[in-house]
C-alpha positions as a printed NumPy array, in Angstrom:
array([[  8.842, -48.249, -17.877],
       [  5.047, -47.306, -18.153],
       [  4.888, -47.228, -14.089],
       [  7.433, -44.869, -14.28 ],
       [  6.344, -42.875, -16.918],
       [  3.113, -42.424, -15.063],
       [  4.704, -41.57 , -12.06 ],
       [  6.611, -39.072, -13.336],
       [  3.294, -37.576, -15.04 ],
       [  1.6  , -37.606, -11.721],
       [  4.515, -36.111,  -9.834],
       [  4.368, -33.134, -13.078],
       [  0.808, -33.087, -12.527],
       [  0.435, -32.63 ,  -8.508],
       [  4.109, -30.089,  -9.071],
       [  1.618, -28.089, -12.063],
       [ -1.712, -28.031,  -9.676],
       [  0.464, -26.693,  -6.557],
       [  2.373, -24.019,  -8.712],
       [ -1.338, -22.935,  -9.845],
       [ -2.747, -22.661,  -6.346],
       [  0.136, -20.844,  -5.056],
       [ -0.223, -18.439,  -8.143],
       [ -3.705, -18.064,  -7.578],
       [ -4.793, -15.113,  -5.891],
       [ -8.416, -14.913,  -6.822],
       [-11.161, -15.726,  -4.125],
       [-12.298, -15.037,  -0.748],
       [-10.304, -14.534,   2.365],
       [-10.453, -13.86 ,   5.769],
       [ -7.942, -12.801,   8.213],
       [ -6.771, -11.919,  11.603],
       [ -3.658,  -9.746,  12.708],
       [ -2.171,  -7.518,  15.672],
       [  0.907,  -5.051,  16.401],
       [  1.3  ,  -1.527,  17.495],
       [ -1.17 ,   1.13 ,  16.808],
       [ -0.4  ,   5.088,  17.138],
       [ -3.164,   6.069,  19.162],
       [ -3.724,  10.341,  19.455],
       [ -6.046,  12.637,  21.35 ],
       [ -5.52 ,  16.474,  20.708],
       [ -7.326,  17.64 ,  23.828],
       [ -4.901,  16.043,  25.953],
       [ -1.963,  15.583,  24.117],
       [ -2.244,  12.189,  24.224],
       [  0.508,  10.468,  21.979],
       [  0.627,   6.254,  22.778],
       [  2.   ,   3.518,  21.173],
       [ -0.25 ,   0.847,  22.103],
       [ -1.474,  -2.788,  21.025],
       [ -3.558,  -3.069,  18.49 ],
       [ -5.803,  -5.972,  16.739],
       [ -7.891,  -6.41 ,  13.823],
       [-10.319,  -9.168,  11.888],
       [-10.326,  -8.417,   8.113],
       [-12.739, -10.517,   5.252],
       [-12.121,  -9.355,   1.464],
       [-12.909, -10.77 ,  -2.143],
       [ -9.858, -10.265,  -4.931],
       [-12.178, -11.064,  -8.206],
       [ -9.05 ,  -9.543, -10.491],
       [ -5.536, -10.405, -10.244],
       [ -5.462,  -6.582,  -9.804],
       [ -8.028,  -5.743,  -7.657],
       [-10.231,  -6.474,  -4.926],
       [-12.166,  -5.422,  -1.842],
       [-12.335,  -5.601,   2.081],
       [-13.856,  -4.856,   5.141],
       [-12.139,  -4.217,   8.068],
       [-12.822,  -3.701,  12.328],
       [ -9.43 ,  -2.507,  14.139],
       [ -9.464,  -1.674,  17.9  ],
       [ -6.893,   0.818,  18.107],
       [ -6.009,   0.49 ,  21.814],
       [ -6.445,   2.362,  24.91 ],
       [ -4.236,   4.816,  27.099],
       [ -4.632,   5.665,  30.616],
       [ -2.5  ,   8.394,  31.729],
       [ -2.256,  11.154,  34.579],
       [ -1.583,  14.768,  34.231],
       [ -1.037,  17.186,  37.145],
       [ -3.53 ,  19.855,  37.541],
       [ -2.473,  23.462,  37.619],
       [ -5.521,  24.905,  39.721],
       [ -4.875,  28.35 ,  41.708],
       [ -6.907,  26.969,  43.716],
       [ -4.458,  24.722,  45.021],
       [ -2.052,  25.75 ,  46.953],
       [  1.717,  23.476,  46.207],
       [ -0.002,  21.369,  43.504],
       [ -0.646,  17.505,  43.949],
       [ -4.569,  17.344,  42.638],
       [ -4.525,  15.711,  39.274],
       [ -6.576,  14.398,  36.291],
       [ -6.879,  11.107,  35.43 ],
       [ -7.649,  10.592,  31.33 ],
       [ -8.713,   7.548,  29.769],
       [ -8.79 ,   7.316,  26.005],
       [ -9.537,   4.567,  23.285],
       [-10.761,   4.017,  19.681],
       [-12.004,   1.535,  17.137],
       [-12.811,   2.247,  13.36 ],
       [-14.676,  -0.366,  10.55 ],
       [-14.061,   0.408,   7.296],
       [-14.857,  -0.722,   3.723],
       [-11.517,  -0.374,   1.559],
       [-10.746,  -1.107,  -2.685],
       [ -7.399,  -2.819,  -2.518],
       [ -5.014,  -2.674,  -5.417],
       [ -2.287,  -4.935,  -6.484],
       [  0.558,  -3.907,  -8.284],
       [  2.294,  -5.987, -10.973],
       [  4.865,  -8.627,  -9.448],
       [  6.641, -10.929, -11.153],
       [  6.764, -13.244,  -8.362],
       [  3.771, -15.581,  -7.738],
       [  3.882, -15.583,  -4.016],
       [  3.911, -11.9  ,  -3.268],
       [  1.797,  -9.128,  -3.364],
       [  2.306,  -5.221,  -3.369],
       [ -0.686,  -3.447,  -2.351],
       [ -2.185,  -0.08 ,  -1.552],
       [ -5.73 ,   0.295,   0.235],
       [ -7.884,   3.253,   0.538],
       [-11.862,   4.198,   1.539],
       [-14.378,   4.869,   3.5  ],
       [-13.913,   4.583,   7.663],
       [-16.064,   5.178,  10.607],
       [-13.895,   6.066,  13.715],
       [-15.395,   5.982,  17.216],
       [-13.715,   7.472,  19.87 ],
       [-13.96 ,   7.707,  23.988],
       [-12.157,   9.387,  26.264],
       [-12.851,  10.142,  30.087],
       [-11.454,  12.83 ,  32.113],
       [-11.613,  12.838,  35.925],
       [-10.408,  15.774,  38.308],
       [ -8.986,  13.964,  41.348],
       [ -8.711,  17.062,  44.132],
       [ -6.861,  17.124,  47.071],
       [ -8.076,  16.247,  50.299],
       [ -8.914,  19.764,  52.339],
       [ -6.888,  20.853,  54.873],
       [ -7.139,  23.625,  57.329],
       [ -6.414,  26.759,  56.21 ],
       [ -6.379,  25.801,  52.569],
       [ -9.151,  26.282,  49.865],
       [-10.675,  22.999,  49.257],
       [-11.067,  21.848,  45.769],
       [-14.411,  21.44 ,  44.373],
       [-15.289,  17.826,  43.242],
       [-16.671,  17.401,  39.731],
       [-17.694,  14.333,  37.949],
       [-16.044,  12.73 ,  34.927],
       [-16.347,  14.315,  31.589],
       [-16.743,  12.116,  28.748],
       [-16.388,  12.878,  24.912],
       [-17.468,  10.374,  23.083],
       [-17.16 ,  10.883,  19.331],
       [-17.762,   9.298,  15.499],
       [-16.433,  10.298,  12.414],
       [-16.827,   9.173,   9.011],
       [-13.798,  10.098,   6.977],
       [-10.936,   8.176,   4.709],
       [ -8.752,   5.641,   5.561],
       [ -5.603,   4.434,   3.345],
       [ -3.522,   1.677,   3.737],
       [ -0.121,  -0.075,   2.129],
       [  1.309,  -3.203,   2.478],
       [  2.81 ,  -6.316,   1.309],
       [  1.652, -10.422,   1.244],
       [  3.398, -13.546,   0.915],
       [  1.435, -16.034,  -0.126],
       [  1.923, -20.095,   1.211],
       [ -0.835, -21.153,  -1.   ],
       [ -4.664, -21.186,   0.859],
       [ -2.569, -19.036,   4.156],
       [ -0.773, -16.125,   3.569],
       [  1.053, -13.84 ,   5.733],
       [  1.108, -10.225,   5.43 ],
       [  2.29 ,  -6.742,   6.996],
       [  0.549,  -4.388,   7.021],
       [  0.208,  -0.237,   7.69 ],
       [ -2.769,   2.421,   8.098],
       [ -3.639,   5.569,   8.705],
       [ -6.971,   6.797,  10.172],
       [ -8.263,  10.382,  10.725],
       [-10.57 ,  10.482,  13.821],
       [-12.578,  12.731,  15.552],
       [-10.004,  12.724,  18.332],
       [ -6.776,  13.004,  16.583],
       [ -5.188,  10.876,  13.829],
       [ -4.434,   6.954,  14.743],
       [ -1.82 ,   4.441,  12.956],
       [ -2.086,   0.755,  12.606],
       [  0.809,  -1.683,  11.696],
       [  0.401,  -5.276,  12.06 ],
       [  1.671,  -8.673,  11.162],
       [ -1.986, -10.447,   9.849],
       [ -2.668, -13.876,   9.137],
       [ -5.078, -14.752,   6.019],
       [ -6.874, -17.741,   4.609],
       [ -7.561, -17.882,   1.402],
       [-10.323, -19.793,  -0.524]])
């Protein structure tokens, strides 16, 4: 009868301690995720949906509240536009563009009140530095006789930073130290305005 009764204590006991862990949110974590990431350039009209990736680290001191710093490469695009040049007679030079971005950014993350111990609500918002890169290339025709030829010029690159704010929403479940979480964000670049949403894995200590 003891044996049992001690059993049953222990069983309460490791039950109690795993209910606590999961409840637990406080603590370091780190993190990886990936998805699709809206990726915009305004000189070229450049409108992708591309993959994206990010590594994430954060501290959650209050049930309430916490912190995080973030580096998300937003992708790249290569696309091809047709060049309108009157110097050209019938068309067929074109312009090859090449655009990409990244941004690292330092967010306050807060929780919302949920009476369930193995998700979180949150919203995310602060400072971001976005760096952008794009290359253009003129690719002329050959010349031909009797035809203009096209003059050759070398790739332009703009290659731009901005500091500006980032925000963020989203929603965790929590598996005890992992968690899973999705995740979306908006960024205002240099270039044009970008979009993250991702699926992220997190461990928690």
């Amino acid at each position: 009868m003891v044996r049992c009764t001690l059993r049953v204590l222990a069983g309460l006991a490791l039950c109690t301690a795993a209910t606590c862990t999961l409840a637990d949110p406080l603590g370091f974590y780190v993190g990886a995720g990936a998805g699709q990431s809206t990726l915009h350039q305004d000189q070229w009209q450049v409108d992708a949906h591309v993959t994206g990736w990010k590594v994430i680290a954060g501290f959650r001191p209050l049930s309430f509240l916490g912190a995080e710093i973030e580096y998300a490469d937003l992708g790249s695009k290569d696309v091809t536009y047709p060049a309108n040049s009157p110097a050209v007679t019938g068309g067929g030079a074109y312009y090859q563009v090449s655009t990409r971005a990244h941004a690292t950014s330092i967010f306050a993350v807060g929780y919302l009140p949920v009476p369930l111990p193995w998700l979180d609500l949150y919203a995310k918002a602060g400072p971001v530095r976005i760096q952008s890169h794009t290359q253009s290339l003129y690719v002329p025709l050959p010349c031909t006789p009797h035809l203009p030829c096209s003059v050759y010029s070398p790739p332009v690159v703009d290659a731009s930073a901005r500091t500006s704010i980032a925000w963020g929403a989203g929603l965790q479940f929590r598996l005890g130290m992992p968690a899973v979480r999705v995740e979306y964000e908006r960024f205002a670049g240099s270039q044009g305005n970008d979009s993250l949403l991702t699926a992220a894995l997190t461990l928690n200590f």
